[in-house]
C-alpha positions as CSV (number, residue, x, y, z in Angstrom):
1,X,0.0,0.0,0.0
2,X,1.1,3.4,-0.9
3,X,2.4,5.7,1.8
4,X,0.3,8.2,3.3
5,X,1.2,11.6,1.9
6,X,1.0,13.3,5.3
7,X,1.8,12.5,9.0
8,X,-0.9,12.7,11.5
9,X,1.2,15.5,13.2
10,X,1.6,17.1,9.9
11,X,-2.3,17.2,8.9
12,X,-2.8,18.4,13.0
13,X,-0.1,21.3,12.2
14,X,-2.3,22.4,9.2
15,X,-5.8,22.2,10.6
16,X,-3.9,24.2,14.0
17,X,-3.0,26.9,11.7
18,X,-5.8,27.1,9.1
19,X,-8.0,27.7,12.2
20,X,-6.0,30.3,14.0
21,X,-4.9,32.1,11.1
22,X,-1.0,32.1,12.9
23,X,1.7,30.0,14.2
24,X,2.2,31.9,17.1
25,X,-1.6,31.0,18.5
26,X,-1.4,27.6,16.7
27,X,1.8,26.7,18.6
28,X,0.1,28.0,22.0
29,X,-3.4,26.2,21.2
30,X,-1.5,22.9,20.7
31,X,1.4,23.4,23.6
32,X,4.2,23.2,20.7
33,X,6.8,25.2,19.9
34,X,6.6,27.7,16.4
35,X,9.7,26.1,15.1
36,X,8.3,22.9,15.1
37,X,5.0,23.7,13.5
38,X,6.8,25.4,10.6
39,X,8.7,22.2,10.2
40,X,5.4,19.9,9.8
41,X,3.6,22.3,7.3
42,X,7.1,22.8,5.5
43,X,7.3,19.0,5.2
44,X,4.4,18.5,4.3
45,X,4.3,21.3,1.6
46,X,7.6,19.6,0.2
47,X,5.8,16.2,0.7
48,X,2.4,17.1,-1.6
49,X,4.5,19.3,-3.8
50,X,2.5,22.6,-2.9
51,X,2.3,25.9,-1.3
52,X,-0.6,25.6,1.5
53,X,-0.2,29.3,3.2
54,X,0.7,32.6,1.9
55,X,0.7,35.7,3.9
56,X,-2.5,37.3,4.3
57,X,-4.6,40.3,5.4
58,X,-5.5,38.2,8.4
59,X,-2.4,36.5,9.0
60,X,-1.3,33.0,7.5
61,X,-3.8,32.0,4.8
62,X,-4.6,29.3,2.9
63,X,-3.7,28.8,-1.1
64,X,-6.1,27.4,-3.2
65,X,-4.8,24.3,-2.8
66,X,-4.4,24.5,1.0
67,X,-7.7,25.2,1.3
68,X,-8.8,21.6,-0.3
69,X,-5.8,19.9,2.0
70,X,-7.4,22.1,5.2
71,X,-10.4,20.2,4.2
72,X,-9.2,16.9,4.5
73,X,-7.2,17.2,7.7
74,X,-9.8,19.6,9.9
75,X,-12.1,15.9,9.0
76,X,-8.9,13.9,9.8
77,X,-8.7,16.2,13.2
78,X,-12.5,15.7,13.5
79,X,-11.9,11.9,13.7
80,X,-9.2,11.6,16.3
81,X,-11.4,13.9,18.8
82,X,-14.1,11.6,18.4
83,X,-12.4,8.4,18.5
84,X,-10.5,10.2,21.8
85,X,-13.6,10.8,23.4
86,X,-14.5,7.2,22.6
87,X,-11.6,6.2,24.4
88,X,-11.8,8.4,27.3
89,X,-15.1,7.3,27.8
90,X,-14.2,3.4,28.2
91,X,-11.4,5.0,30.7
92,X,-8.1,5.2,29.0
93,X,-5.5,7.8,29.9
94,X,-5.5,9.4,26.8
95,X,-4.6,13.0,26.5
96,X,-3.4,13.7,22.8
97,X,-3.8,11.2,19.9
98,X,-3.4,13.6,17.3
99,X,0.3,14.4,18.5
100,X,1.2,11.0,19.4
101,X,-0.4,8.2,17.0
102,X,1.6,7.9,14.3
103,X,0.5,5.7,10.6
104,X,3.2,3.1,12.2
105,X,1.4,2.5,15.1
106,X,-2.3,2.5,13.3
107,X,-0.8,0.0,10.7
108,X,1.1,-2.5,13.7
109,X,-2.9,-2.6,15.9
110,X,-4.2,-3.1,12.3
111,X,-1.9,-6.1,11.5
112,X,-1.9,-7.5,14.5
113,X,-6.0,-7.6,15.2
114,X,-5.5,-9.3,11.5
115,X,-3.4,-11.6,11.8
116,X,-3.3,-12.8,16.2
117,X,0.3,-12.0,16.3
118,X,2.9,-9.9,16.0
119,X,5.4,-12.0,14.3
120,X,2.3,-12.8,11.6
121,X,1.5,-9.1,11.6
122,X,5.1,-8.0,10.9
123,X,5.3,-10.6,8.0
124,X,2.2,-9.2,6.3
125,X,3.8,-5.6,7.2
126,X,7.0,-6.5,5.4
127,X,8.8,-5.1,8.8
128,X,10.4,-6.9,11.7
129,X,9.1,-8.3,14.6
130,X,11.4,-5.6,17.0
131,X,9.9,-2.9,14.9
132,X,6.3,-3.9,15.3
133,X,6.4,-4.7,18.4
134,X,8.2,-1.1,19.5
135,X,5.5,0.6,17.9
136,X,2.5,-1.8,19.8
137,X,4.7,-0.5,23.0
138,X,4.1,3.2,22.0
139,X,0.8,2.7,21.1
140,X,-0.4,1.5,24.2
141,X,1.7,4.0,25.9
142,X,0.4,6.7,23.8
143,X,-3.5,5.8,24.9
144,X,-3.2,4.1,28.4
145,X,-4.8,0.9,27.8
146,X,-4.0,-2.1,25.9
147,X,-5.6,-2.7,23.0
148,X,-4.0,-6.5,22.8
149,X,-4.0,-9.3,25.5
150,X,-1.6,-12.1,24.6
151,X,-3.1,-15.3,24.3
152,X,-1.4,-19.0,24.3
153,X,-2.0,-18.7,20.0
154,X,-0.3,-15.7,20.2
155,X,-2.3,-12.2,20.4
156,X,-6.1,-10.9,21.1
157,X,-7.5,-7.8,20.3
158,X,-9.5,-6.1,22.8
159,X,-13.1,-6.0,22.2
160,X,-13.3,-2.0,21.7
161,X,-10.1,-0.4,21.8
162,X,-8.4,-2.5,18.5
163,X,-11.6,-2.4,16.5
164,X,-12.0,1.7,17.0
165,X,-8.0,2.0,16.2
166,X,-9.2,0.2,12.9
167,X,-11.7,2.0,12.1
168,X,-9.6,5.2,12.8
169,X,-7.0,4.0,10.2
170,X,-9.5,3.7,7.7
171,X,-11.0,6.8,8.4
172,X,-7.7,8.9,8.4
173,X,-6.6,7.2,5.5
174,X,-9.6,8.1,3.7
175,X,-9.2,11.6,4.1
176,X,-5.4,11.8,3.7
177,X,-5.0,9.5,0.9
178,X,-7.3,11.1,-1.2
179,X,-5.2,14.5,-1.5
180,X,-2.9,14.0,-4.7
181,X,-5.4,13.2,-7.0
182,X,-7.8,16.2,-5.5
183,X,-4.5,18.4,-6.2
184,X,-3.8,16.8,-9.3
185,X,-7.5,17.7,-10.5
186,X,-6.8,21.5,-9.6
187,X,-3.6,21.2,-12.3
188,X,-5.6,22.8,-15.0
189,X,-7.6,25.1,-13.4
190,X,-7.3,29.0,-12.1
191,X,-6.3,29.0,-8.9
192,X,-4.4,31.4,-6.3
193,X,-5.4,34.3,-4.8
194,X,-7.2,37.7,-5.4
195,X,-7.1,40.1,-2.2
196,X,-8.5,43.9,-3.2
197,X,-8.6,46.2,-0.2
198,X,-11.6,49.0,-0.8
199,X,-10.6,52.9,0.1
200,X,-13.6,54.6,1.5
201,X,-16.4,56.2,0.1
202,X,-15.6,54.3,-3.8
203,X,-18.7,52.2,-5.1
204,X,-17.7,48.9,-4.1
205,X,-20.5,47.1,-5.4
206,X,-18.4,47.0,-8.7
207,X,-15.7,44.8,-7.0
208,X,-18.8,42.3,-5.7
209,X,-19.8,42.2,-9.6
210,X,-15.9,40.9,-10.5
211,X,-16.0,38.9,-7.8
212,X,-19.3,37.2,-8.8
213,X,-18.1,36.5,-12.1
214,X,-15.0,34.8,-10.6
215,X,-16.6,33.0,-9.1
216,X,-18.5,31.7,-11.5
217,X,-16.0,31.1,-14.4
218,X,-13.0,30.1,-11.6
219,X,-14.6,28.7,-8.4
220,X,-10.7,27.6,-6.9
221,X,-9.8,31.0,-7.1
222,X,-9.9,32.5,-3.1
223,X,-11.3,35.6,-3.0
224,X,-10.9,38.5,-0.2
225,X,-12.1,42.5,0.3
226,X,-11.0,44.2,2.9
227,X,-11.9,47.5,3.7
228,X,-9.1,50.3,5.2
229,X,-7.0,53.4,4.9
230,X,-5.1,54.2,2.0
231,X,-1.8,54.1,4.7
232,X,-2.9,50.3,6.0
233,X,-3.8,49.2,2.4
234,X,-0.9,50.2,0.7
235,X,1.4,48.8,3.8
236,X,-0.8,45.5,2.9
237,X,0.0,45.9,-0.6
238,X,3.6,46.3,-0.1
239,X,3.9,43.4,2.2
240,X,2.0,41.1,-0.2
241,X,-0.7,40.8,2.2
242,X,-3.3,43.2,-0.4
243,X,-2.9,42.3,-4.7
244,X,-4.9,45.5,-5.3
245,X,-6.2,48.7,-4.0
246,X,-9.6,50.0,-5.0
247,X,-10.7,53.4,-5.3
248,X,-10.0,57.2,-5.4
249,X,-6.2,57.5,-7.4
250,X,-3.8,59.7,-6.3
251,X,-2.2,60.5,-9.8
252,X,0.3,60.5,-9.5
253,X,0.7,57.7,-6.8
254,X,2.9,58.6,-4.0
255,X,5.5,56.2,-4.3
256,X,7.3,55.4,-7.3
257,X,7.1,51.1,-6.7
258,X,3.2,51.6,-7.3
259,X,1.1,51.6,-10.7
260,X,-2.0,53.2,-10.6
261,X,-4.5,52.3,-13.5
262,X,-7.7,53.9,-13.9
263,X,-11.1,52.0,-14.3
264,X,-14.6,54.6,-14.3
265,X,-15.0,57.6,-13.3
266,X,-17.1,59.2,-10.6
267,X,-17.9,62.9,-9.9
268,X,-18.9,64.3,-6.5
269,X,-22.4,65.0,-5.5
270,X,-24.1,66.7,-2.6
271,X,-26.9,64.2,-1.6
272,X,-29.5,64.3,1.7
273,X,-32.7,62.2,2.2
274,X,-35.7,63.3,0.3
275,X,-37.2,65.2,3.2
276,X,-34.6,67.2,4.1
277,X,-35.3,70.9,4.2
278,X,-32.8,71.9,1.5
279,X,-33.7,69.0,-1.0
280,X,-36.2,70.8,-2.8
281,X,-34.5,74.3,-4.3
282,X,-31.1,75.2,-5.2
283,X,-29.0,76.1,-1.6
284,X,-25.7,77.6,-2.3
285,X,-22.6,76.0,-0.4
286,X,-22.9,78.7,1.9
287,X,-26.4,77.9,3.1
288,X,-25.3,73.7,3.4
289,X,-21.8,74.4,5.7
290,X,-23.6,74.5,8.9
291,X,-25.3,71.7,8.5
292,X,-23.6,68.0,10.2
293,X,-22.2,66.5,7.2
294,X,-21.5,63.2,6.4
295,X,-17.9,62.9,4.6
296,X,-14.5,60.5,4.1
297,X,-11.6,60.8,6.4
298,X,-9.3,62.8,7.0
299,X,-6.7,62.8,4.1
300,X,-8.6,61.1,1.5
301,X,-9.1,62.5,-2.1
302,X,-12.4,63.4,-1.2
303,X,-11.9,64.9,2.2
304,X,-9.2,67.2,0.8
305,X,-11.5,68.0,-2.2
306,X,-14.3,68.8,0.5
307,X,-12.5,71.0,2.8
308,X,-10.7,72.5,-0.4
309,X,-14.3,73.9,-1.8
310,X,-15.4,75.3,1.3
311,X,-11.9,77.2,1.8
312,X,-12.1,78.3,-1.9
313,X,-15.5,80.2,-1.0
314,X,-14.1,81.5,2.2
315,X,-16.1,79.4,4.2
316,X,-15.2,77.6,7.6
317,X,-14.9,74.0,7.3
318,X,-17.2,72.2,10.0
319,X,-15.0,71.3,13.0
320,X,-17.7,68.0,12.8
321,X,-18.4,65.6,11.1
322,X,-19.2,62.0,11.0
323,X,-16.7,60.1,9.0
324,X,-17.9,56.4,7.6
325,X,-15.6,54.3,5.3
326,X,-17.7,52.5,3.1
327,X,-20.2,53.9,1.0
328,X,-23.2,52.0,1.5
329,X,-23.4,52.5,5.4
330,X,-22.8,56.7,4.7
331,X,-25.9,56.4,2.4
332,X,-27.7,54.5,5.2
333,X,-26.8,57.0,7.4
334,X,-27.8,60.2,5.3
335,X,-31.1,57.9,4.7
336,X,-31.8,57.8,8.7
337,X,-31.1,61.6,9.4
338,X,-30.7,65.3,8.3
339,X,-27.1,64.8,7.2
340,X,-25.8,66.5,4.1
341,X,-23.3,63.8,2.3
342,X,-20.5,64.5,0.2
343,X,-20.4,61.0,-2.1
344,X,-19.0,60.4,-5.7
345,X,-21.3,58.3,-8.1
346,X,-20.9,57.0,-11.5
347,X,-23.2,57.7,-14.3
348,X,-25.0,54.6,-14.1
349,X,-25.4,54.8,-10.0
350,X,-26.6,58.7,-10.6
351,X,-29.4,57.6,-12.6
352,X,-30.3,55.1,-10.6
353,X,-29.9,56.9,-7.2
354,X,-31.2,54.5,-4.2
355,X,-34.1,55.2,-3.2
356,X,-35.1,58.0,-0.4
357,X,-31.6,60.1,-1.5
358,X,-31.8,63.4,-3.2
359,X,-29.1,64.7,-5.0
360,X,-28.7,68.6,-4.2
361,X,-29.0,71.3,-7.7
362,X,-25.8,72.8,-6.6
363,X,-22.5,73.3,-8.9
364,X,-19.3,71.5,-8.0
365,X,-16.4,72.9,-10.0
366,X,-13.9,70.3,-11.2
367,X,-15.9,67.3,-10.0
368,X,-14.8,64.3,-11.5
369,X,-12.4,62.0,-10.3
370,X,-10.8,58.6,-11.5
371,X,-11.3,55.4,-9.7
372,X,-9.0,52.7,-10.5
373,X,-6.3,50.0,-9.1
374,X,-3.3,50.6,-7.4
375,X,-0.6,47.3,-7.3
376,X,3.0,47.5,-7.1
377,X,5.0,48.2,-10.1
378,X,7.2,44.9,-11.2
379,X,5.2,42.0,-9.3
380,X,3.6,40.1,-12.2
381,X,0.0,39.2,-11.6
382,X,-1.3,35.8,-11.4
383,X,-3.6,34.1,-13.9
384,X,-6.1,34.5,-11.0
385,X,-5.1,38.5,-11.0
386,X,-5.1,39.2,-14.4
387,X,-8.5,37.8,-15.3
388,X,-10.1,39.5,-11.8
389,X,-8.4,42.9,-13.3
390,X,-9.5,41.7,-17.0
391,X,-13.5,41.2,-15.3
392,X,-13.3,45.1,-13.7
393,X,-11.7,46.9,-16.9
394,X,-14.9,45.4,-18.4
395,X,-17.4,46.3,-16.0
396,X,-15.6,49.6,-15.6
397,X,-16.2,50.3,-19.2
398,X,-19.9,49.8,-18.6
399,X,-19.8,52.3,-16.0
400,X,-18.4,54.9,-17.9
């Protein structure tokens, strides 16, 4: 029988991580050290011949192929609690059987229930007796009970604790054993990772659109938005954490490693709910400035182009305002009170203006702003990359 592709601690190692998104609270969940940890996942990345975490937004993520091998070993994991509590329950000492059975030790109970003895059980194993026998020794050690009584014909199985180990093997061997050909099977598809972090107050639905249609033509492909600052996102995006950044663009982008490429445009608007006292008429700037405002933070594009018009006029700037990052909870909140917002909408998205809003008659000079990508300058994208970028030029255009 082929080898299994993966040790028991291995597939533990990777379900540890995959769950806590580190190795530092992986290694303090399981009581093991970090060094150790990165040693089983690096093993067994060598062992099925991929990359199963990348660094992330979040912390250590999972490839696309990692996510089908998380799969497999969170149900391997799932199986050795059970079986645990099994045990446990029939009163062995058992603390730990995913850190100390091994397939050795699985394969010698197996054998042995089999074939009544060790010296049969290591003939059919192809091993030696000593071997077999060592690994019976840890075994029992390793769940504090016997699982074998010895007999004058040579050796008994118990009548729980060998049948569950049994059943255990096939069960983990199920689930491990099936990885290379579910990895081979990913061989000629998309796969990898597309991570877009959102700047505030951009219509972000678009990305949901790309996203939907990646979905749909590349389902292996893991997808991720985050929302942020432009300071966090383009950290993330210089660390590798972030492929792209969404929204507002700088032009020209403030360092000389980026590439900003332009996808719709938007132009600012003045909007307030329907029954506001200024939506009906035409209110100049200076009638709107003491109102409370809804507007980006400090620093963006459109704060600065905000606070920029109201100087230009001589007027004060409110000292208050009430600063929301994405753009569908700063319509809520215009929705839900007497709030003027400063927002940018495409074409499309002005015509079809959610319902309730009310976009204010008054002139913005130089209103129009691109919305596009930002991604470092000499990384090459991804297959996964190019056809998420390929899906928003396209949508983009529609915008326009």
């Amino acid at each position: 029988m082929q080898a299994p592709s993966l040790t028991i601690r291995q597939a533990r190692a990777i379900s540890a991580v995959a769950t806590h998104f580190s190795l530092v609270r992986a290694a303090e969940r399981l009581n093991a050290s970090q060094s150790s940890l990165s040693r089983h996942i690096a093993d067994a990345e060598i062992a099925l011949g991929q990359k199963l975490f990348q660094r992330g937004w979040t912390g250590m993520e999972p490839t696309s192929q990692g996510e089908i091998v998380i799969a497999h070993c969170q149900r391997a994991m799932a199986s050795l609690e059970t079986a645990q509590g099994q045990l446990k329950h029939w009163g062995a000492r058992v603390s730990d059987l995913s850190h100390h059975l091994t397939w050795e030790m699985l394969a010698a109970a197996d054998a042995v229930r089999a074939t009544g003895g060790v010296s049969r059980a290591a003939e059919y194993l192809g091993l030696s007796q000593p071997t077999v026998s060592r690994a019976l020794a840890k075994l029992s050690a390793a769940l504090g009970v016997q699982p074998f009584r010895r007999i004058q014909k040579g050796m008994e199985a118990t009548q729980d604790v060998a049948p569950l180990l049994s059943e255990l093997r096939r069960q983990l061997l199920l689930d491990v054993m099936a990885l290379p050909s579910r990895l081979e099977a990913l061989s000629g598809e998309v796969t990898g990772r597309v991570a877009v972090g959102l700047l505030p107050f951009s219509e972000q639905a678009c990305v949901m659109k790309a996203f939907g249609m990646m979905l749909r033509r590349h389902r292996h492909v893991r997808l991720q938005a985050v929302t942020g600052s432009y300071s966090a996102l383009i950290d993330g995006l210089g660390r590798d954490e972030l492929d792209f950044v969404l929204g507002p663009l700088r032009q020209p982008a403030p360092f000389d490693t980026l590439v900003e490429k332009p996808v719709f445009r938007e132009s600012f608007a003045m909007v307030v709910r329907e029954g506001h006292r200024w939506a009906r008429g035409k209110p100049r700037l200076a009638d709107l400035v003491g109102e409370n405002w809804v507007v980006a933070p400090h620093g963006t594009p459109t704060r600065r182009y905000f606070e920029t018009l109201l100087i230009g006029q001589d007027l004060t700037p409110p000292p208050q305002t009430c600063e929301i990052v994405t753009f569908s909870l700063a319509e809520q909140m215009i929705l839900n009170s007497d709030a003027v917002g400063l927002l940018t909408y495409s074409p499309r998205k002005r015509a079809n203006l959610r319902a309730g809003l009310k976009i204010l008659a008054i002139d913005l000079p130089e209103s129009e702003r691109e919305i596009g990508l930002t991604y470092r300058k000499h990384k090459p994208f991804s297959a996964a990359q190019t056809a998420f970028a390929e899906i928003l030029a396209k949508e983009g255009r529609k915008r326009r």
